[in-house]
Residue frames as qw, qx, qy, qz and C-alpha x, y, z in Angstrom:
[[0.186, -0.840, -0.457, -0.225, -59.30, 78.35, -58.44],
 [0.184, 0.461, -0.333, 0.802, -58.82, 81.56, -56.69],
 [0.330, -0.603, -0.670, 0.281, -59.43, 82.53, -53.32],
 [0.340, 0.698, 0.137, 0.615, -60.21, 86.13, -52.67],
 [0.293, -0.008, -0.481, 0.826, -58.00, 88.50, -50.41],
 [0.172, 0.101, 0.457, -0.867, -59.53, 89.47, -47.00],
 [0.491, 0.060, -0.656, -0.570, -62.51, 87.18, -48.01],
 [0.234, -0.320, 0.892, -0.217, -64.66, 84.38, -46.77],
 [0.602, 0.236, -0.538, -0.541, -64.67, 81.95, -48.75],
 [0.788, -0.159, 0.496, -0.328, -66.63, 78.35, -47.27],
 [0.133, 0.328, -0.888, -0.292, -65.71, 75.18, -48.53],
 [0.679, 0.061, 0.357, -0.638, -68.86, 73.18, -48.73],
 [0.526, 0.316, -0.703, -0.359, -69.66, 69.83, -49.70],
 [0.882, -0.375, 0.022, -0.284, -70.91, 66.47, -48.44],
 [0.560, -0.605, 0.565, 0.018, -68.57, 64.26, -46.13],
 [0.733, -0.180, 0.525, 0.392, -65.68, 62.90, -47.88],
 [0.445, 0.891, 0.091, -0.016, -65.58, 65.57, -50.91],
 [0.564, 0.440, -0.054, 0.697, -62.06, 66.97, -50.37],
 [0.110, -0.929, -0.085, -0.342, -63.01, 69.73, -48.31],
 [0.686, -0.649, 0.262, 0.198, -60.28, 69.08, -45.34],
 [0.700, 0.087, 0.364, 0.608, -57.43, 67.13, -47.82],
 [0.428, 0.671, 0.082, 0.600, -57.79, 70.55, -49.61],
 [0.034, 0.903, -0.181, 0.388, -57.29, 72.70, -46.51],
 [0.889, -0.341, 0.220, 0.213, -54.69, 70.53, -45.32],
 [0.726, 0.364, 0.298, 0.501, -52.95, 71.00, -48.39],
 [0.011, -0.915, -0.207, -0.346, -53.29, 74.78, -48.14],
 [0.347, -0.910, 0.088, -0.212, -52.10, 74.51, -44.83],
 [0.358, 0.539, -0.754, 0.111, -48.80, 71.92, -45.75],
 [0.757, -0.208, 0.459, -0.415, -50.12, 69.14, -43.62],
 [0.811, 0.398, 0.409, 0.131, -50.74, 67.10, -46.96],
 [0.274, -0.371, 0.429, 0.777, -48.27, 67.34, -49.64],
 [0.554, 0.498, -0.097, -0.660, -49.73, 68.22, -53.09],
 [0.714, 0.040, 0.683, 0.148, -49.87, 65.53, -55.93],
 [0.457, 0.314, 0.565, 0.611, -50.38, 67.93, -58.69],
 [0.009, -0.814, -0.359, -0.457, -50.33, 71.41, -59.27],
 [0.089, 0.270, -0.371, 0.884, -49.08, 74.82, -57.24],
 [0.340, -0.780, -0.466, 0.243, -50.65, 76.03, -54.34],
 [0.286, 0.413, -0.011, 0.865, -49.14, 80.19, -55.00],
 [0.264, -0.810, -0.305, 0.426, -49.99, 83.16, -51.81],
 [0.054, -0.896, 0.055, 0.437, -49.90, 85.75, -53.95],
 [0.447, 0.784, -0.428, -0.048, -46.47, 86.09, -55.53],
 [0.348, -0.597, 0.686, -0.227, -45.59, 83.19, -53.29],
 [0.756, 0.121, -0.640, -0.058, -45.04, 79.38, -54.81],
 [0.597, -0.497, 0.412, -0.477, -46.10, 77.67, -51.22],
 [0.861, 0.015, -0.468, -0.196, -46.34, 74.36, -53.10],
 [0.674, 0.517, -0.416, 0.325, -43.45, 73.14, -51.09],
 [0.105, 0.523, -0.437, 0.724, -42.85, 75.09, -48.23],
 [0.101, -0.245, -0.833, 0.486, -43.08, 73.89, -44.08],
 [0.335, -0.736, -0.560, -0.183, -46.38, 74.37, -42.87],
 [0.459, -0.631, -0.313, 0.542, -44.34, 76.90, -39.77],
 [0.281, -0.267, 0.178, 0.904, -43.41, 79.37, -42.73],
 [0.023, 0.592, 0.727, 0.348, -47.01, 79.57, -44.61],
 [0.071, -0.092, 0.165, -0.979, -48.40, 81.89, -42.13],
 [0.492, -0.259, -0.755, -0.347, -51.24, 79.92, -41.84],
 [0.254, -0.298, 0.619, -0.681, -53.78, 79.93, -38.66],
 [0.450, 0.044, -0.820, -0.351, -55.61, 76.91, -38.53],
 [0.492, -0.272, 0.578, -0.592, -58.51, 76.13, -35.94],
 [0.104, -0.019, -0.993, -0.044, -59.29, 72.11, -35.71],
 [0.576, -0.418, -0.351, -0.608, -62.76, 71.13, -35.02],
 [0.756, -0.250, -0.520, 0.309, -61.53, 69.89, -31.49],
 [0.183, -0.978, 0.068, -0.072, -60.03, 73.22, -30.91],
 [0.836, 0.094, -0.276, 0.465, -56.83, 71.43, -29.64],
 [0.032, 0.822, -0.361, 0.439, -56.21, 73.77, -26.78],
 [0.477, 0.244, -0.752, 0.385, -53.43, 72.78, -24.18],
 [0.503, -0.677, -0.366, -0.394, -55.60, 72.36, -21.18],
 [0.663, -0.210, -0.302, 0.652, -52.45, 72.49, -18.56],
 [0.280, -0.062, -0.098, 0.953, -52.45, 76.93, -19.74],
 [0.144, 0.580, 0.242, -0.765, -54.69, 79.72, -19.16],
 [0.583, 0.756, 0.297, 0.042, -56.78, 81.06, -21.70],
 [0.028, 0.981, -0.159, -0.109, -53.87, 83.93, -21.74],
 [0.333, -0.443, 0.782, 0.285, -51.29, 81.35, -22.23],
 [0.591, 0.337, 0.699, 0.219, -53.02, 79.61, -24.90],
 [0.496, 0.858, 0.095, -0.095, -53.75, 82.65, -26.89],
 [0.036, -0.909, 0.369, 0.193, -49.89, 83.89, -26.22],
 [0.731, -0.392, 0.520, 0.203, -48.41, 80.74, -26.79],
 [0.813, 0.383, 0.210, 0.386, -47.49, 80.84, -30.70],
 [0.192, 0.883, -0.267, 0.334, -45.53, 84.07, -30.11],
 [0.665, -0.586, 0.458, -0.063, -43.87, 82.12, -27.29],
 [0.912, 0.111, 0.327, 0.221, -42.98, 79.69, -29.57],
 [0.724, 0.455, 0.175, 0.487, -41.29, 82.28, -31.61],
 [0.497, -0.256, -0.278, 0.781, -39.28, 83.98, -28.62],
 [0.005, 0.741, 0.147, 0.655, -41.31, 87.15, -29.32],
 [0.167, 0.033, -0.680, 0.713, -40.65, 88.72, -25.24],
 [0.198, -0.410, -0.882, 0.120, -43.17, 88.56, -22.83],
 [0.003, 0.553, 0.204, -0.808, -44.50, 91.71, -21.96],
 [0.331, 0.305, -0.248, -0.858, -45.35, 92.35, -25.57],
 [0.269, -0.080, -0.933, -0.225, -46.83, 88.76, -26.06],
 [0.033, -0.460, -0.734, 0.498, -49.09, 89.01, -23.00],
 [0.326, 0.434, 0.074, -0.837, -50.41, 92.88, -24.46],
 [0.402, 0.147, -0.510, -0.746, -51.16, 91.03, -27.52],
 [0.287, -0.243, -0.903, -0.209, -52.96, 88.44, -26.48],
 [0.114, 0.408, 0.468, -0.776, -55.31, 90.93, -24.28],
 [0.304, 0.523, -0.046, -0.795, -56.02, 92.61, -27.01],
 [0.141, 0.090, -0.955, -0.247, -56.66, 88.93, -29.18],
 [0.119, -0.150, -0.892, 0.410, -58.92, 88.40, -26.36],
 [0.293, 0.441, 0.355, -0.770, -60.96, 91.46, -26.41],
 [0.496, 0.205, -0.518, -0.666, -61.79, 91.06, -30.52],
 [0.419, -0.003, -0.872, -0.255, -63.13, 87.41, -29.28],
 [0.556, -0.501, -0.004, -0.663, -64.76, 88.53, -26.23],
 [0.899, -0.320, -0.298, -0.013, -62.95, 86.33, -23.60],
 [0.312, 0.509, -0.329, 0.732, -61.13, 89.16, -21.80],
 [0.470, -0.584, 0.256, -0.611, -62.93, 88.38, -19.10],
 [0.957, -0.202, 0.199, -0.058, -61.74, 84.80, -18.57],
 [0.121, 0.879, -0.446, 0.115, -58.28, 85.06, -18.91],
 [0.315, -0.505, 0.752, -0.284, -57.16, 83.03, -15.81],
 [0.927, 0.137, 0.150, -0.315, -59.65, 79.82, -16.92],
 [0.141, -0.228, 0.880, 0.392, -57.90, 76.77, -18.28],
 [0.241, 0.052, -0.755, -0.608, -59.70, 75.11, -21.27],
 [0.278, -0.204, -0.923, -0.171, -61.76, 72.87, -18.87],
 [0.128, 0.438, 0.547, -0.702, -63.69, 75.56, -17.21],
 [0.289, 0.319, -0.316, -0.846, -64.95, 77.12, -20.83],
 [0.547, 0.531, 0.206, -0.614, -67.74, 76.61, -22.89],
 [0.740, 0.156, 0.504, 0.418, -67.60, 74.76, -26.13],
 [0.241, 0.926, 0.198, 0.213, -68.40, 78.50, -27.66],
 [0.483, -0.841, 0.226, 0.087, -65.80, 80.08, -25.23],
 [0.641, -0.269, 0.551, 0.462, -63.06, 77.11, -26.21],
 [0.721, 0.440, 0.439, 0.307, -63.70, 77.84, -29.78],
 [0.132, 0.967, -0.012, 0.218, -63.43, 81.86, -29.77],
 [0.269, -0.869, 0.404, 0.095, -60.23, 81.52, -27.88],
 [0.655, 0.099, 0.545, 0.514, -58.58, 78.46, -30.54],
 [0.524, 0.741, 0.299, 0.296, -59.57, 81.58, -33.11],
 [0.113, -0.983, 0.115, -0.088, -57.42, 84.18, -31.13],
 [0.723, -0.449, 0.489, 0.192, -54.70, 81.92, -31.07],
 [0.681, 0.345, 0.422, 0.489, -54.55, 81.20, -34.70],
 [0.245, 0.910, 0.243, 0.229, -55.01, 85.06, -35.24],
 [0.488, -0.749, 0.162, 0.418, -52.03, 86.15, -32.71],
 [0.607, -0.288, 0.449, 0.589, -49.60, 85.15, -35.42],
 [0.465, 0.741, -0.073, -0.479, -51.72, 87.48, -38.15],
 [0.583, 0.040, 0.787, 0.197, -51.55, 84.90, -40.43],
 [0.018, 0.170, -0.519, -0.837, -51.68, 85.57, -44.11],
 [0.451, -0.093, -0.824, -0.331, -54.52, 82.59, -44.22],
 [0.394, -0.232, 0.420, -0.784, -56.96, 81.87, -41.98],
 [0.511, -0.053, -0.785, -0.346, -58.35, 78.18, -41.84],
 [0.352, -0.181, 0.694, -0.601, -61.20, 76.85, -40.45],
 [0.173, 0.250, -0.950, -0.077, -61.93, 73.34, -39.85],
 [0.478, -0.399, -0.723, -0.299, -65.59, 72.79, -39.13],
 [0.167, 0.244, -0.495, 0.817, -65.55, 74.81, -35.94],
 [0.477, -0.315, 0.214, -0.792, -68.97, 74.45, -35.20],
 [0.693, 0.096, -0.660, -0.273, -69.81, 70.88, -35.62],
 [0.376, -0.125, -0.751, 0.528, -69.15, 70.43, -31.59],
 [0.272, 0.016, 0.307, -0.912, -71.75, 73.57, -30.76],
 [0.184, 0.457, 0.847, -0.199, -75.56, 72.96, -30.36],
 [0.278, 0.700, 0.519, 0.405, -77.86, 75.01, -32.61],
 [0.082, -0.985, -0.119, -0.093, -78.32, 78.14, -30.81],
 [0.467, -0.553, 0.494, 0.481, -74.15, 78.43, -29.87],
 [0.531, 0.006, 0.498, 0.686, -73.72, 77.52, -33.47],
 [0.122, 0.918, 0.270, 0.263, -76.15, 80.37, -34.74],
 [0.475, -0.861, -0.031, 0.177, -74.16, 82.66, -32.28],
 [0.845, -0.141, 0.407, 0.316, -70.82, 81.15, -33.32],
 [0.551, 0.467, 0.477, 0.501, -71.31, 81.78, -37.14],
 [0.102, 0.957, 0.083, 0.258, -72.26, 85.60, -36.87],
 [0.507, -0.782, 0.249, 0.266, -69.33, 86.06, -34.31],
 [0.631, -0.206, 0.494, 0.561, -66.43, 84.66, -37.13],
 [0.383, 0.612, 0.463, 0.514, -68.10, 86.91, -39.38],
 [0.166, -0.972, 0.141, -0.094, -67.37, 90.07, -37.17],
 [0.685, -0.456, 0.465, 0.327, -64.11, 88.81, -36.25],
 [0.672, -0.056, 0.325, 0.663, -62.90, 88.38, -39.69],
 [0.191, 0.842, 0.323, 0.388, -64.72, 91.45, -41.20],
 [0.264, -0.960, 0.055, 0.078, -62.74, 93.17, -38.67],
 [0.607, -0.541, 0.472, 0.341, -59.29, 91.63, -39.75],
 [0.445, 0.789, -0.115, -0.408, -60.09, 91.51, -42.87],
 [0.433, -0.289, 0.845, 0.119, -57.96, 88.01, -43.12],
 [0.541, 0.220, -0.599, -0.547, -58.41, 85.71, -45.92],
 [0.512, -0.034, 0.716, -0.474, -60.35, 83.07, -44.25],
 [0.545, 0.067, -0.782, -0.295, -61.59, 79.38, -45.67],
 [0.584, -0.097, 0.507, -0.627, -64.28, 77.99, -43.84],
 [0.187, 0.017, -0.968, -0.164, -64.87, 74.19, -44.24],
 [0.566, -0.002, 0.452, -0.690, -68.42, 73.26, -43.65],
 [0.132, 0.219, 0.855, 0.451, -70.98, 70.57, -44.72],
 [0.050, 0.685, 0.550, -0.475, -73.91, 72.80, -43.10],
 [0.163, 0.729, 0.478, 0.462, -75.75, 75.17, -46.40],
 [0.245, -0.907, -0.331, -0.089, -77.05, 77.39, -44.26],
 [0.422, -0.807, 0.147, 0.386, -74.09, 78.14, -42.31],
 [0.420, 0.101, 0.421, 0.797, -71.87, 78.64, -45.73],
 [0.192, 0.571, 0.479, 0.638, -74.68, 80.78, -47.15],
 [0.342, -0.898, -0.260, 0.094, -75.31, 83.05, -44.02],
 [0.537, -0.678, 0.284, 0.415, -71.75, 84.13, -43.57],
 [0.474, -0.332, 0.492, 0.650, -69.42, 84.05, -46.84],
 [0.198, 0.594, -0.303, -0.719, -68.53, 85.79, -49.51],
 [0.449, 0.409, -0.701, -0.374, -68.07, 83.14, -51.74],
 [0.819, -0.152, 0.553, 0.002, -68.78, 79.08, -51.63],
 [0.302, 0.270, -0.878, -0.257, -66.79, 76.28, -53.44],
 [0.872, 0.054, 0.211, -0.439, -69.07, 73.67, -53.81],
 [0.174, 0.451, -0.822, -0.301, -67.37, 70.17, -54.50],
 [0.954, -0.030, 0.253, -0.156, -68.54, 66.31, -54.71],
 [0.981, -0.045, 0.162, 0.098, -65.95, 64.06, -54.89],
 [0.578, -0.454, 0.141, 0.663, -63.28, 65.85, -55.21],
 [0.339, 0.227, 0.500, 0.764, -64.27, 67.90, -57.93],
 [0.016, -0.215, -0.078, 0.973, -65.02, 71.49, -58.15],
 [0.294, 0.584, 0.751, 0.096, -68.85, 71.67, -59.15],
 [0.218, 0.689, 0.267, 0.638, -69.33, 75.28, -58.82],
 [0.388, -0.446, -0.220, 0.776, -68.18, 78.78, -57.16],
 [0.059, 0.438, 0.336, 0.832, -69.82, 81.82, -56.62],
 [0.156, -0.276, 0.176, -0.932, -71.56, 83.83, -54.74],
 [0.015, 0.040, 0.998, -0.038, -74.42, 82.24, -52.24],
 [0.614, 0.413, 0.413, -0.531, -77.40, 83.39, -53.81],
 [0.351, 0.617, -0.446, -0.545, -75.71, 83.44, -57.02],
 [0.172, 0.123, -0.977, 0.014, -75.27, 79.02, -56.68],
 [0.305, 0.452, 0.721, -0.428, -78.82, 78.98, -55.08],
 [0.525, 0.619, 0.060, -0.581, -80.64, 81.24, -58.05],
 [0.678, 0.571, -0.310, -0.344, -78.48, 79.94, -60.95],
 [0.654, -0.492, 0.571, 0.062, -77.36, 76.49, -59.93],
 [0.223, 0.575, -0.573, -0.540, -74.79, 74.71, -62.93],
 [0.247, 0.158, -0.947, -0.128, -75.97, 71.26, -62.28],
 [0.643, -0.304, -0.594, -0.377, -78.48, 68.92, -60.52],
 [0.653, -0.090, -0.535, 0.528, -76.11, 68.43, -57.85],
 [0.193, -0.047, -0.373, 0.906, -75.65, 71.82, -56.80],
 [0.554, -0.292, -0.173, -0.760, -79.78, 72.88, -57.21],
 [0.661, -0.299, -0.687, 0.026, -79.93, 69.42, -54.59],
 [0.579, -0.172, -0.424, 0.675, -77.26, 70.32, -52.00],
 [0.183, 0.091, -0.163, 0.965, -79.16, 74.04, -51.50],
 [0.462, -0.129, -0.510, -0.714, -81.96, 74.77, -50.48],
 [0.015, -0.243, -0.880, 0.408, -84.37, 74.00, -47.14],
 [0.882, 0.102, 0.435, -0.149, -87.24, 72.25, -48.03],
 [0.266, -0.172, 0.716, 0.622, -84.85, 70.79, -51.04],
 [0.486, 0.362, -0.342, -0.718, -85.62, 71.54, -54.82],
 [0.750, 0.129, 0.600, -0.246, -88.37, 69.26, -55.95],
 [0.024, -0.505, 0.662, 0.553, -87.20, 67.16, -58.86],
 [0.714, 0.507, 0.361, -0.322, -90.14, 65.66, -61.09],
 [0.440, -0.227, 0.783, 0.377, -89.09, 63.12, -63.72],
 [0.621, 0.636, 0.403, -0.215, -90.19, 63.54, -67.40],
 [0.555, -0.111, 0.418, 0.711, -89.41, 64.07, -70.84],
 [0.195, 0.398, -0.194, -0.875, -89.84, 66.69, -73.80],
 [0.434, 0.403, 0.790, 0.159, -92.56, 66.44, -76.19],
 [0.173, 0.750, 0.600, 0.219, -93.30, 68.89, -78.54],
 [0.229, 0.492, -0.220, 0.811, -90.78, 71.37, -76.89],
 [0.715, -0.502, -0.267, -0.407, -93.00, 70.55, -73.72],
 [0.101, 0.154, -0.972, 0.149, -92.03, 68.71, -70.54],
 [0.804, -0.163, -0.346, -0.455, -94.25, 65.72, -69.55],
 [0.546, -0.453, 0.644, -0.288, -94.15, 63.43, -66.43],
 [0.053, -0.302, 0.949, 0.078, -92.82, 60.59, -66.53],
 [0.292, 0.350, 0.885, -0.099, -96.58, 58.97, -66.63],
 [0.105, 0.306, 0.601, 0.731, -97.86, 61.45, -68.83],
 [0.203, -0.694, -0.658, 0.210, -100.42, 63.09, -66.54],
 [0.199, -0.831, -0.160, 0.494, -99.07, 66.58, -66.56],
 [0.570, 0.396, 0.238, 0.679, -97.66, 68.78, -69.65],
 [0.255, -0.829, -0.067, 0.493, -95.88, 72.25, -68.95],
 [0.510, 0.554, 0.125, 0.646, -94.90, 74.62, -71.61],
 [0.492, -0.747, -0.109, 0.434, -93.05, 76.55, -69.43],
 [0.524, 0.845, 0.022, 0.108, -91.70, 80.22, -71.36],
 [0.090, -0.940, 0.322, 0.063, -88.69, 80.15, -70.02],
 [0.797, -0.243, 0.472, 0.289, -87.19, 76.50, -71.19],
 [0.454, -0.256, 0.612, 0.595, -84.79, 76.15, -73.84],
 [0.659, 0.392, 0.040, -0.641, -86.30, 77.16, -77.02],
 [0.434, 0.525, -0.715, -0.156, -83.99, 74.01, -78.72],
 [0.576, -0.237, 0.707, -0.334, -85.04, 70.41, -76.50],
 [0.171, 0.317, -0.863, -0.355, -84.27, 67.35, -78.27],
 [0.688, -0.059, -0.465, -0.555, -87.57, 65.22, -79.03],
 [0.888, -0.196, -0.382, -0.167, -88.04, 62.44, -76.14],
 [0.375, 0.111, -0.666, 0.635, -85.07, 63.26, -73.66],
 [0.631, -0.504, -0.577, 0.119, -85.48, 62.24, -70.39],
 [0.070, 0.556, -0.216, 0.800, -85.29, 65.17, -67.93],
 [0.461, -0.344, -0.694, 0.432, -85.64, 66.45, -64.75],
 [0.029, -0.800, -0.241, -0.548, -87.84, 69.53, -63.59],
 [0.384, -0.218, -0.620, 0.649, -86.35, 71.13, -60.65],
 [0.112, -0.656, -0.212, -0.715, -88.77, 73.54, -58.84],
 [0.205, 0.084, -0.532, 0.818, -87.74, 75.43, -55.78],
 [0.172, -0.466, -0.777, 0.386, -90.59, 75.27, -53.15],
 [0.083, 0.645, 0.048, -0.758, -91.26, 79.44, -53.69],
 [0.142, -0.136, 0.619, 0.760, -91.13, 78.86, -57.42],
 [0.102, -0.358, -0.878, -0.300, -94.77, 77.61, -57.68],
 [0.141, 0.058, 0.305, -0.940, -96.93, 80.12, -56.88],
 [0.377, 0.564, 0.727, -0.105, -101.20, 79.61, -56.41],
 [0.029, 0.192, 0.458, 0.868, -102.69, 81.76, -59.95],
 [0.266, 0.397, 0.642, -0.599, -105.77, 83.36, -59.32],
 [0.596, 0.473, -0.149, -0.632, -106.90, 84.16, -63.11],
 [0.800, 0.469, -0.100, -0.361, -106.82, 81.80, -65.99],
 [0.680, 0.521, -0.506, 0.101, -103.28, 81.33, -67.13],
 [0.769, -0.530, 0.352, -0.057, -101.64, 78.90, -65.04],
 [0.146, 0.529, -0.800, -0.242, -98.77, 76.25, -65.64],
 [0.328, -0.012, -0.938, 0.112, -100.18, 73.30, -63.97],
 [0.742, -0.409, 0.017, -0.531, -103.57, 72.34, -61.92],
 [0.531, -0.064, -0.828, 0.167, -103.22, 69.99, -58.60],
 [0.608, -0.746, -0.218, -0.165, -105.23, 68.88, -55.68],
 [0.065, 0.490, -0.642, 0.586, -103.39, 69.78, -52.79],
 [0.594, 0.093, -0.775, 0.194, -102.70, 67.07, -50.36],
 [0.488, -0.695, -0.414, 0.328, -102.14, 68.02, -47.04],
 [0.057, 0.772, -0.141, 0.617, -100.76, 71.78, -45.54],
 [0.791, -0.097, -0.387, 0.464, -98.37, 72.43, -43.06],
 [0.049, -0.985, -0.036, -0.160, -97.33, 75.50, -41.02],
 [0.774, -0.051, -0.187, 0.603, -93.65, 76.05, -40.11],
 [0.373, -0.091, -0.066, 0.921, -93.28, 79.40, -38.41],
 [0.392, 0.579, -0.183, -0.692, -94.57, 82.66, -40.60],
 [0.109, 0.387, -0.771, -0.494, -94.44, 79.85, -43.52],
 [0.784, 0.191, 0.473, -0.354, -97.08, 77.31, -44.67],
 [0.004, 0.279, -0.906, -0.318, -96.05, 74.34, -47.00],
 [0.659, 0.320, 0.102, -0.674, -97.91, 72.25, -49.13],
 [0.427, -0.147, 0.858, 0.244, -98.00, 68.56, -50.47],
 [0.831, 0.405, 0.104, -0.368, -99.63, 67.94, -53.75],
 [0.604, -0.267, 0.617, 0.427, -98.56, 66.20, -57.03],
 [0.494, 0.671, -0.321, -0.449, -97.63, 66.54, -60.26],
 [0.722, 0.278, -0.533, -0.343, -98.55, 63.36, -61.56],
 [0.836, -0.409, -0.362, 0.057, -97.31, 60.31, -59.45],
 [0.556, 0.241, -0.404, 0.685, -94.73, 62.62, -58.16],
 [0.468, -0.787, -0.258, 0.308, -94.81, 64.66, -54.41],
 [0.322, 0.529, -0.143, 0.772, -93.44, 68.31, -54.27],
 [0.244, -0.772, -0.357, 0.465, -93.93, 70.83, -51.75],
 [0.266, 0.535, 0.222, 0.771, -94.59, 74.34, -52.45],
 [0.063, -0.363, -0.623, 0.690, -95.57, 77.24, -50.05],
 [0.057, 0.693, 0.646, 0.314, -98.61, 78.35, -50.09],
 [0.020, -0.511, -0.016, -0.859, -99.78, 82.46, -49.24],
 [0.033, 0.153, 0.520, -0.840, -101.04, 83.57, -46.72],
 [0.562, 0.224, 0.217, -0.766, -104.97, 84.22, -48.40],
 [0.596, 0.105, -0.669, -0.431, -105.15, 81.04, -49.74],
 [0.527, -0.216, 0.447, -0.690, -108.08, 79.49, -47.49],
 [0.844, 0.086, -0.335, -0.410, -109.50, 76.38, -49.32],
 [0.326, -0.654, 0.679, -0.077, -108.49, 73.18, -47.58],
 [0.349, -0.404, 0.832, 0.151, -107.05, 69.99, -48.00],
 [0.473, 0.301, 0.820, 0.114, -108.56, 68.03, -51.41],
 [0.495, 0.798, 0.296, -0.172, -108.96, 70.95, -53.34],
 [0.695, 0.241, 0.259, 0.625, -107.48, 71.50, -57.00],
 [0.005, -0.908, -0.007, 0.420, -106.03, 74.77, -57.37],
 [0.701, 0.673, -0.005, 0.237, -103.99, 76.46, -60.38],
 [0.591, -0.659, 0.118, 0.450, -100.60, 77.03, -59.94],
 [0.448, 0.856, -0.201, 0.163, -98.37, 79.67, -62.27],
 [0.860, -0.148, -0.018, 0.488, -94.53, 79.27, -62.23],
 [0.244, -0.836, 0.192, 0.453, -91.66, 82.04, -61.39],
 [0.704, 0.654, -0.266, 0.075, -89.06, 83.10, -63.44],
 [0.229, -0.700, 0.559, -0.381, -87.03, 82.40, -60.67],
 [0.445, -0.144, 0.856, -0.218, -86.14, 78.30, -59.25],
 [0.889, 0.319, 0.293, -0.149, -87.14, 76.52, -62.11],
 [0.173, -0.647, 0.657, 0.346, -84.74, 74.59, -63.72],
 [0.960, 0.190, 0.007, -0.206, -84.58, 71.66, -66.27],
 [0.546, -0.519, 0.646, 0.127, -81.90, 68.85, -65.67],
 [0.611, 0.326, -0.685, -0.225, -80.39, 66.11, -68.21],
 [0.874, -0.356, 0.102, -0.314, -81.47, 62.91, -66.26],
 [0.936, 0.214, -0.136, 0.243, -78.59, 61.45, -67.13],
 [0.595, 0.303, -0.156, 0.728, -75.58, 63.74, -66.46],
 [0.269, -0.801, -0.485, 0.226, -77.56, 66.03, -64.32],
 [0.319, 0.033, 0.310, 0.895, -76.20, 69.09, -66.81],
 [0.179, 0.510, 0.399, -0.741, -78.34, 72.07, -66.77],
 [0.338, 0.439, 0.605, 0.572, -80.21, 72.82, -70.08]]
């Protein structure tokens, strides 16, 4: 796969995918087992991890808690005899793009976990690094610091304009912030693209799971008639946008994104159910019913008034509806 210059591109994926072991690799930590690793016009496959150009924040941060903030930022140009006077101006001016020019003199253990993290990113950034890795960086903040957090590395690199890999398992925070996600499971590359573009048109089962808050509701059934049917036969949808080609009796899997299901006020509907119970969450109201012995959730409008035990019609988008192979969880 590519990554794309002056990008950010999230690695995403549940715990133990690959996402680290691959930017390890990246960053020569791990050797490769197969296959180039190429910067550009550069074969890296090979090369120390001190000649990459690589900046690499840890999810620990891993600053030296003995130096100033102004000695941590300065300290990889120290390492590489750059003189002092011009090491110190740059790491001011590190300091101000991360907004901890006013805490210079601090060591590590006076700072913030927000504070320690923005000044491990000015450290990796002194050495304008071709690459930019980051290692779960928020995974130590508390919601509102990581909300904060996420928009801040998205001004920061939009101003450097670095190529920048962002490891996460957090959706949300991949799909708020980057250009691009890689989506993997088990070490294999599910799909990459753009993050509405993996939320609207997902290639599998997997990736229409892993996206998506309330998750896509996945109702078990099979074709009949070019139809699907629940798994108990209670419900039949001839929905105009499936396949026009569905093989007689395969077992499937309807996925339908919570917005997808919309109440119908005339005739033509897809599907009639009682609705269960209702929920508010915000500006948002949710809804339990079923479709057949199965439980979705769907949201419901704003002028829909009737309450809890009544059947209502419900019309499907062309949008978040999907049909799965139940087996292979391949899109049809």
């Amino acid at each position: 796969m590519d990554f794309d210059d002056g990008k950010l591109t999230a690695l995403l994926g549940p715990s133990g995918c690959g996402k680290s072991t691959m930017l390890n690799m990246l960053s020569g930590i791990l050797p490769v087992t197969e296959g180039h690793i190429w910067f550009d016009e550069d074969d890296v496959t090979n090369m120390p991890p001190q000649d990459r150009g690589v900046g690499l924040v840890f999810q620990n941060y891993a600053l030296y808690p003995h130096m100033t903030v102004l000695e941590n930022i300065a300290f990889p140009l120290e390492i590489k005899k750059v003189p002092k006077a011009e090491r110190i101006e740059k790491a001011k001016e590190m300091a101000r793009l991360v907004h901890v020019d006013q805490l210079l003199d601090r060591k590590p253990g006076a700072l913030s976990g927000g504070q320690q993290q923005r000044v491990a990113i000015a450290r990796a950034l002194i050495k304008e690094p071709r690459l930019l890795l980051l290692d779960e960086p928020l995974s130590n903040l508390d919601a509102r610091l990581r909300l904060e957090m996420r928009e801040e590395i998205r001004r920061i690199q939009l101003r450097t304009g670095v190529t920048t890999i962002f490891v996460t398992h957090d959706q949300e925070e991949a799909m708020s912030i980057c250009d691009k996600i890689v989506l993997m499971k088990d070490g294999v590359l599910q799909q990459e693209d753009g993050p509405q573009e993996l939320y609207d048109d997902p290639a599998n089962l997997f990736v229409a799971n892993f996206l998506g808050n309330p998750p896509i509701n996945n109702v078990e059934g099979f074709i009949r008639d070019g139809a699907f049917v629940t798994k108990d036969e209670a419900v039949t949808i001839r929905y105009r946008n499936f396949p026009k080609e569905l093989p007689e009796g395969r077992e499937v899997i309807l996925g339908i994104r919570a917005e997808a299901a919309i109440i119908s006020r005339d005739e033509t509907h897809d599907f009639t159910s009682v609705i269960k119970t209702r929920s508010t969450i915000g500006k948002e109201e949710l809804a339990q019913l079923n479709l057949g012995e199965q439980e979705i959730r769907v949201y419901l409008s704003n002028e829909y008034e009737d309450e809890p035990g009544q059947a209502a019609n419900f019309h499907l988008r062309r949008k978040g509806v999907f049909l799965f192979d139940k087996e292979t969880g391949e899109r049809l």
